[in-house]
C-alpha positions in Angstrom: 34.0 25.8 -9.5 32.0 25.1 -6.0 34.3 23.6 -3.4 33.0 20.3 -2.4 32.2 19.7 1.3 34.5 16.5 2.0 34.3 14.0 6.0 37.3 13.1 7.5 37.4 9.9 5.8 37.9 11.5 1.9 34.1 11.1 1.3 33.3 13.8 -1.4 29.0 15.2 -1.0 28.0 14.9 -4.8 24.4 14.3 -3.8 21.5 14.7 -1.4 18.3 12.2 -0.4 15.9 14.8 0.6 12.5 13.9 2.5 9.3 15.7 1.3 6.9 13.7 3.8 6.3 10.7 6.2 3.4 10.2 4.5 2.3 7.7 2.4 -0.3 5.8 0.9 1.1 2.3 1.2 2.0 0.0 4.5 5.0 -1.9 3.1 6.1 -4.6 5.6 9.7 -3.6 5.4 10.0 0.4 5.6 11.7 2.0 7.3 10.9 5.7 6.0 14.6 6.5 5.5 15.9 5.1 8.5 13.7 7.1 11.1 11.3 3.9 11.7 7.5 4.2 11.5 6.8 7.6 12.0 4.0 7.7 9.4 1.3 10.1 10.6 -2.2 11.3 9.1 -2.7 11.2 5.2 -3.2 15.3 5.2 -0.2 17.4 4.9 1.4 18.2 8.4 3.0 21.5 9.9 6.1 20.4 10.3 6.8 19.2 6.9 9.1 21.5 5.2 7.9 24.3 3.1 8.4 24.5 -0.6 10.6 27.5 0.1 12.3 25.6 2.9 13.2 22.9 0.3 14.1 25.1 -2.5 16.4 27.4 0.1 18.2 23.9 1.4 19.5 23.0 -2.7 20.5 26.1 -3.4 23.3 25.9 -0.6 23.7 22.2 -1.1 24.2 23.6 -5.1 27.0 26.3 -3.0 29.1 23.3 -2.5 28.8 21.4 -5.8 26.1 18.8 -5.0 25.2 18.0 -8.2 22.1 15.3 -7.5 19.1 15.3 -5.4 16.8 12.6 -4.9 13.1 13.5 -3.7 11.4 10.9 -1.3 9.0 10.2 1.7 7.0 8.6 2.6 5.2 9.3 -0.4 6.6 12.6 -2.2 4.0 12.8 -4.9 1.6 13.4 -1.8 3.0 16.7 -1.6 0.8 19.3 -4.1 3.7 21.3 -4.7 6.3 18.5 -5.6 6.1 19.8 -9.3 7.0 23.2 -8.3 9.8 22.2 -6.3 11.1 20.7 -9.1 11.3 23.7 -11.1 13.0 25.7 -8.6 15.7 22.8 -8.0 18.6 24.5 -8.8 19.9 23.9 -12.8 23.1 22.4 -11.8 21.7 19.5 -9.9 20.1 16.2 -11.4 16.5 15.8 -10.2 15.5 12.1 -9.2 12.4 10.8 -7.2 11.7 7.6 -5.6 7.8 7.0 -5.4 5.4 3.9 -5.3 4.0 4.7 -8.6 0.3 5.3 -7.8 0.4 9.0 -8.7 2.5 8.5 -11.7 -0.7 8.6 -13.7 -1.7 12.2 -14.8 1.6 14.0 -13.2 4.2 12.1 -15.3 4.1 14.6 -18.0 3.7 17.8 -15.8 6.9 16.5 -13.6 9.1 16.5 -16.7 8.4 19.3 -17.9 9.5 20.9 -14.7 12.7 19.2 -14.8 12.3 15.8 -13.1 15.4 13.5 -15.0 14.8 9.9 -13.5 12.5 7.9 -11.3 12.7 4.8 -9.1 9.5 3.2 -8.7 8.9 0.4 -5.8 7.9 -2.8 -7.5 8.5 -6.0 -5.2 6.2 -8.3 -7.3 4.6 -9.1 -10.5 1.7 -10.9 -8.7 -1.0 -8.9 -7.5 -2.0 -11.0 -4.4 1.8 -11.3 -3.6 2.1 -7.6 -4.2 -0.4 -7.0 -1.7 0.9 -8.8 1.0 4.3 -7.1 0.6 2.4 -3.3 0.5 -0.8 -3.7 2.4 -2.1 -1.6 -0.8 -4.8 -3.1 -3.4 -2.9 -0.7 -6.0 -1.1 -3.1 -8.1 -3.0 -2.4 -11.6 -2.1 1.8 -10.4 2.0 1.2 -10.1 1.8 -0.5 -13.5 0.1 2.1 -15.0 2.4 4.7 -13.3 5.4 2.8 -14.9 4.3 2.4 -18.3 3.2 6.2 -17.7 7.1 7.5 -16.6 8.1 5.5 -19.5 5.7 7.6 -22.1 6.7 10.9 -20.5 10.2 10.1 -21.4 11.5 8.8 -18.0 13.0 5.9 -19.4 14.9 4.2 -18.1 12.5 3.7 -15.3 14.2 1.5 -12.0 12.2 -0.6 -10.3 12.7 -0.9 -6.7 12.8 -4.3 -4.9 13.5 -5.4 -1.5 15.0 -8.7 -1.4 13.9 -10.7 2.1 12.1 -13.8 2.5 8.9 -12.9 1.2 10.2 -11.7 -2.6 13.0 -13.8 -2.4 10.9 -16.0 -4.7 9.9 -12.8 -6.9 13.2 -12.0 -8.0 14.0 -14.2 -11.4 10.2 -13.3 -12.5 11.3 -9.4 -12.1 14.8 -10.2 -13.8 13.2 -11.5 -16.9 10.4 -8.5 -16.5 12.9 -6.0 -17.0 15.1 -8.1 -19.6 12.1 -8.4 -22.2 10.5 -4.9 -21.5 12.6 -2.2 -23.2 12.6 1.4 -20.6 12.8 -0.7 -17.4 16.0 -1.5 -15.3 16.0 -3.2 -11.4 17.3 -2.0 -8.6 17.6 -5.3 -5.9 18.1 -3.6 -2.3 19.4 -5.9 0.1 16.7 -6.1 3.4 18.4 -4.2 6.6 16.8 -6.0 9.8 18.8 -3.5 11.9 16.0 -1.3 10.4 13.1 -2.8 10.4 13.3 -5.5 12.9 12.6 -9.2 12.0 16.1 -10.4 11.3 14.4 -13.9 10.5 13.0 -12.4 7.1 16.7 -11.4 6.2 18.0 -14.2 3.2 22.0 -14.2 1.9 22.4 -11.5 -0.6 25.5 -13.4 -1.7 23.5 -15.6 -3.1 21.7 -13.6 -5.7 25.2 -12.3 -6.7 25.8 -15.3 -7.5 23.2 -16.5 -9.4 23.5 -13.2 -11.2 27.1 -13.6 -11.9 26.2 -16.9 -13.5 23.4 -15.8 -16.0 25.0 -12.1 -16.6 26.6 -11.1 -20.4 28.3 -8.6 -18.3 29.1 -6.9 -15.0 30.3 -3.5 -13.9 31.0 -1.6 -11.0 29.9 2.1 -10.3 31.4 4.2 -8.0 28.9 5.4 -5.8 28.5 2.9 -3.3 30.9 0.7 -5.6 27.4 -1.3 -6.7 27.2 -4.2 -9.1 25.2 -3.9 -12.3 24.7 -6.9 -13.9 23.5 -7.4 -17.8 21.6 -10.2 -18.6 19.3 -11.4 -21.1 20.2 -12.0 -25.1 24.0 -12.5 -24.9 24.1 -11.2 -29.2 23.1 -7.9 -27.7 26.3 -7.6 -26.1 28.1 -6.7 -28.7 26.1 -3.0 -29.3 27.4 0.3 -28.6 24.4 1.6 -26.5 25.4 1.5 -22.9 22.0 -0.8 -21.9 21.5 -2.2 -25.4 18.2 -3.5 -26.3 18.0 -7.1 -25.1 19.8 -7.1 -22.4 18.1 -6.1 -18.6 20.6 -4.2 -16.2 19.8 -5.4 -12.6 21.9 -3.0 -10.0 22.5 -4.5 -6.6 22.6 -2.0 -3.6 23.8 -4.6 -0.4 24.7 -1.9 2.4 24.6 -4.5 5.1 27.5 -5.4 6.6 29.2 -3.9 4.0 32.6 -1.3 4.4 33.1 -1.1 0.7 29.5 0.7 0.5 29.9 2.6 3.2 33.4 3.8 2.4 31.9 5.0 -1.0 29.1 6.8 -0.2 28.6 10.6 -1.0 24.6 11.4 0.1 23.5 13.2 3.1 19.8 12.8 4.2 17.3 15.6 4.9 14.2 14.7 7.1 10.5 16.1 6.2 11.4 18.3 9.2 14.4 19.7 8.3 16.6 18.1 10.1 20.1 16.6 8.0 21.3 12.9 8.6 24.5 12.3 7.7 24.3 8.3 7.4 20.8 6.1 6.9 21.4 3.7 9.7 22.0 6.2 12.1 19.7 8.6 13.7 22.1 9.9 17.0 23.6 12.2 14.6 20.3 14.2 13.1 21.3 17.9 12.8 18.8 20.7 12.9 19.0 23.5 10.3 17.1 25.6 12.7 14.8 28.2 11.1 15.8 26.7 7.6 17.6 30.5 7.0 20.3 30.2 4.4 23.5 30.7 6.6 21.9 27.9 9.6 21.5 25.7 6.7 25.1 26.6 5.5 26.5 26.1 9.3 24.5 22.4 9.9 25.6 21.3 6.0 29.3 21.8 7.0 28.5 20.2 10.8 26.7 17.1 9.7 29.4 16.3 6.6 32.3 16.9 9.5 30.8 14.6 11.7 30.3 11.7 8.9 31.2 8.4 10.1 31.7 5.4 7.6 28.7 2.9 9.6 30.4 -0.4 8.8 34.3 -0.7 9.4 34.4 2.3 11.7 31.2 3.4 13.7 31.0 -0.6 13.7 33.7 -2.8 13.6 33.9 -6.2 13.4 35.5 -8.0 16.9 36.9 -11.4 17.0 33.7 -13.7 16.9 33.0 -12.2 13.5 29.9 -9.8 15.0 29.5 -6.2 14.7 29.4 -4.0 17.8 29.8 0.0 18.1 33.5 1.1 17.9 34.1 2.1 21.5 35.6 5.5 20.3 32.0 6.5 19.4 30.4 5.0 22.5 28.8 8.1 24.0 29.6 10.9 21.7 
């Protein structure tokens, strides 16, 4: 058995967020393109985007040390030609995820898994076209539909649909509850907004509350490990009773609220990879970025081990709460 790569802090690596591009084909008002800000260049594909071969070589040492998930992303992934291929050569062992806005869906669905793509996560902030709009800066509503109910047909189900909770979906949410409740293949993923991100802290609303509400209308709640998220169950309490694990009736709704959070961070087990090879060991941070050099298989090795040494939990150490309640850098990490 591989030996896991494990920080200071007892977090195990089981998985890997890797960056195909930094380009995409939407403007959403709240990305932050994994952290790194808007870096978002020309729609063709760039030089310094990593090469298929560059990809493939990173997994197979992440596979080395037991990483047994990887999750594609961008930017836009399916904007890269040869996403499919890198799928094929993802290493057996690992569980093969992409997060994507859906518009390509249509016409690659099928072709993705059959090289070995398991799951999908598409972003879906509104069931309103003029609303979804606003939130994308895309006309492409009618496309991401299409691309659902097309991940769902090539046997992607359960599909996750991706929405950022902040003042302008705020109003969205119980509409996309109910979406996914009455629409069998569907599940949501809410993701709290992260203003020390994107900026705009007045957009930010209390993620507390939708806990809440979902606490109240839930059949039933569970915790996973990763992250230690909520999922909540809701929809036609009879259901409950069934054996499957998301029985038909009900509509899991998963709550990912890093913000402010120690539990979350304390529980997390991903590393990052940039579209120019470079690994981040936590989202919110970019002072740590590690280059794997020439992407060769023993630099990659040598920055792997480096960047998963130098993890920090982000809230509760690298920030720490002082006596008014406010976050500020832990002074330990003040110039390293």
């Amino acid at each position: 058995m591989p030996t896991p790569l494990v920080d200071d802090f007892g977090r195990e690596v089981t998985g890997v967020r890797v960056s195909l591009t930094d380009r995409c084909n939407f403007d959403c008002v709240y990305c932050h393109n994994e952290g790194l800000g808007d870096t978002r260049g020309p729609m063709d594909a760039q030089d310094d985007e990593m090469s298929t071969d560059d990809v493939v070589r990173f997994l197979e040492v992440a596979a080395e040390f037991g990483v047994d998930a990887v999750k594609f992303t961008g930017g836009e992934p399916m904007l890269r030609d040869d996403l499919e291929e890198i799928v094929r050569r993802t290493p057996d062992s690992m569980e093969v995820s992409m997060t994507t806005n859906g518009t390509y869906l249509p016409g690659r669905a099928e072709d993705l898994v059959e090289a070995g793509l398991d799951r999908v996560n598409v972003s879906q902030d509104a069931l309103d076209p003029d609303a979804f709009a606003e939130i994308t800066k895309s006309g492409a509503y009618e496309q991401v539909l299409e691309g659902v109910r097309c991940a769902v047909d090539a046997g992607l189900a359960p599909v996750k649909l991706n929405m950022v909770v902040f003042e302008h979906t705020a109003g969205y949410v119980e509409g996309m509850v109910d979406h996914v409740a009455e629409n069998d293949g569907l599940q949501l993923q809410l993701i709290e907004y992260m203003p020390e991100l994107t900026g705009k802290p007045e957009w930010n609303i209390d993620i507390g509350r939708v806990h809440d509400w979902l606490s109240d209308i839930a059949v039933r709640v569970e915790h996973r490990e990763m992250h230690d998220r909520k999922r909540y169950y809701v929809g036609d309490a009879d259901a409950a009773s069934a054996e499957s694990p998301d029985p038909a009736g009900l509509g899991m709704v998963e709550i990912v609220d890093p913000v402010g959070n120690d539990d979350f961070c304390a529980n997390c087990g991903r590393v990052r990879v940039t579209h120019e090879g470079y690994l981040k060991g936590c989202l919110n941070r970019n002072d740590d970025l590690k280059s794997m050099g020439e992407m060769t298989t023993p630099e990659i090795r040598e920055a792997l081990r480096e960047v998963v040494a130098d993890r920090v939990p982000y809230y509760g150490e690298y920030l720490v709460e002082n006596d008014r309640g406010e976050w500020e850098i832990n002074e330990e990490y003040i110039g390293a």
